[in-house]
N, C-alpha and C positions, 0 to 999 in steps of 0.2 A: 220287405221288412215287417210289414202289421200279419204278413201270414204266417211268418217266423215267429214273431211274439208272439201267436194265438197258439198255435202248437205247442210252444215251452208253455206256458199256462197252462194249458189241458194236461201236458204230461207231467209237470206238476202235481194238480190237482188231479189226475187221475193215480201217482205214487201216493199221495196223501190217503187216498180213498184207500188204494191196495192196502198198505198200512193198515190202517186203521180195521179195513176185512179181515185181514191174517191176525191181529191183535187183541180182536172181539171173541171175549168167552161165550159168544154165544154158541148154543149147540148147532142148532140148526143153520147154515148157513146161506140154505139153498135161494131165498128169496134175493138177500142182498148180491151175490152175483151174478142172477139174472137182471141185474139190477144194473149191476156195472158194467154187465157185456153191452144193453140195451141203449145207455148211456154214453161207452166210449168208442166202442166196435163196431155196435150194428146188430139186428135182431138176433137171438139167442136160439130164437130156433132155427133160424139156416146155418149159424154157425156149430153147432150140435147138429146137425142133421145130413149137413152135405158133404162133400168131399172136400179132403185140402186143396186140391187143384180149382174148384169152382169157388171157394175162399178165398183161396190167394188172389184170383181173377176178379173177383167183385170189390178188390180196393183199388183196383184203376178207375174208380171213380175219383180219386184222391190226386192229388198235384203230385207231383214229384219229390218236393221237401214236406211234403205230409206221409206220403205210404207208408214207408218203411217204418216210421215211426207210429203209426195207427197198427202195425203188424207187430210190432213188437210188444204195443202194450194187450193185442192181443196174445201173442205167446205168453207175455206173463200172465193173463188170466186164465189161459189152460192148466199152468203150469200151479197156477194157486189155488185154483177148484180141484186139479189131481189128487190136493193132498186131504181135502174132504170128501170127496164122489169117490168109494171104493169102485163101486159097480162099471165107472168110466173110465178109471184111473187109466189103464194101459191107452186109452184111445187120446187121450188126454193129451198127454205124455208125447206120444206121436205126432202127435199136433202141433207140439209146443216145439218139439224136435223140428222138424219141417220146417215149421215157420222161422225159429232161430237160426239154421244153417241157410235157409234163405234167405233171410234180411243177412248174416254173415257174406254172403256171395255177390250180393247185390249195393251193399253200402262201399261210402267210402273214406267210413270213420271204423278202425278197428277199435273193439272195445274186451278185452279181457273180461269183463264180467259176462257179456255173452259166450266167449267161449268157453268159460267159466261152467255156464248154463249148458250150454252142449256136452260136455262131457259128463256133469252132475246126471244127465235127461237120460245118454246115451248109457252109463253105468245102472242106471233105475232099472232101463228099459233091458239091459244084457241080462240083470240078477231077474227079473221078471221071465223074462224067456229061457230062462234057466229052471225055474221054478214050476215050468208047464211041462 
């Protein structure tokens, strides 16, 4: 039960942050979500740096009623830096993809706004690959 409340709390307050990320005129964004990754996910540079497979593997550090939910609000911070980091964007994207149809296959709470999110990623990423 106290590991349950701690995770809604964080996911909470990690939506609040999102929010408030996406919301900010600020130009620059780059510092604040190495900020959030750092904060909610885990170092920003392996996650930017290594594969989704050695990603996805490094949240079994995480309980059971924690991962998928630590993976998701990683998806959405790929998926919210996408839309500032042109240079990343497609890598981004794939990322957020991955991890979304993964916590999809894996939970066993369906949620419409995720698949929501996969289709949104999967049409970005079709018009993308179209455009190469």
């Amino acid at each position: 039960m106290i590991e349950r409340d701690f995770i809604m709390r964080l996911i909470r307050q990690f939506l609040e942050a999102l929010n408030e990320f996406l919301s900010s005129p600020k130009k620059d964004k780059s510092e604040d979500i190495i900020m959030m990754y750092n904060t909610y996910v885990g170092p920003s540079e392996f996650l930017h740096g290594d594969d989704i497979q050695s990603i996805i593997k490094s949240f079994d550090k995480y309980g059971e009623g924690e991962r998928l939910y630590r993976m998701e609000m990683l998806a959405e911070l790929y998926l919210a830096e996408s839309k500032i980091n042109e240079k990343e964007r497609e890598s981004l994207l794939r990322k957020s993809y991955i991890l979304f149809q993964y916590i999809n296959a894996n939970s066993n709470t369906y949620s419409f706004d995720r698949i929501n999110k996969i289709q949104y990623i999967a049409g970005i990423l079709n018009t993308l690959s179209d455009n190469n």
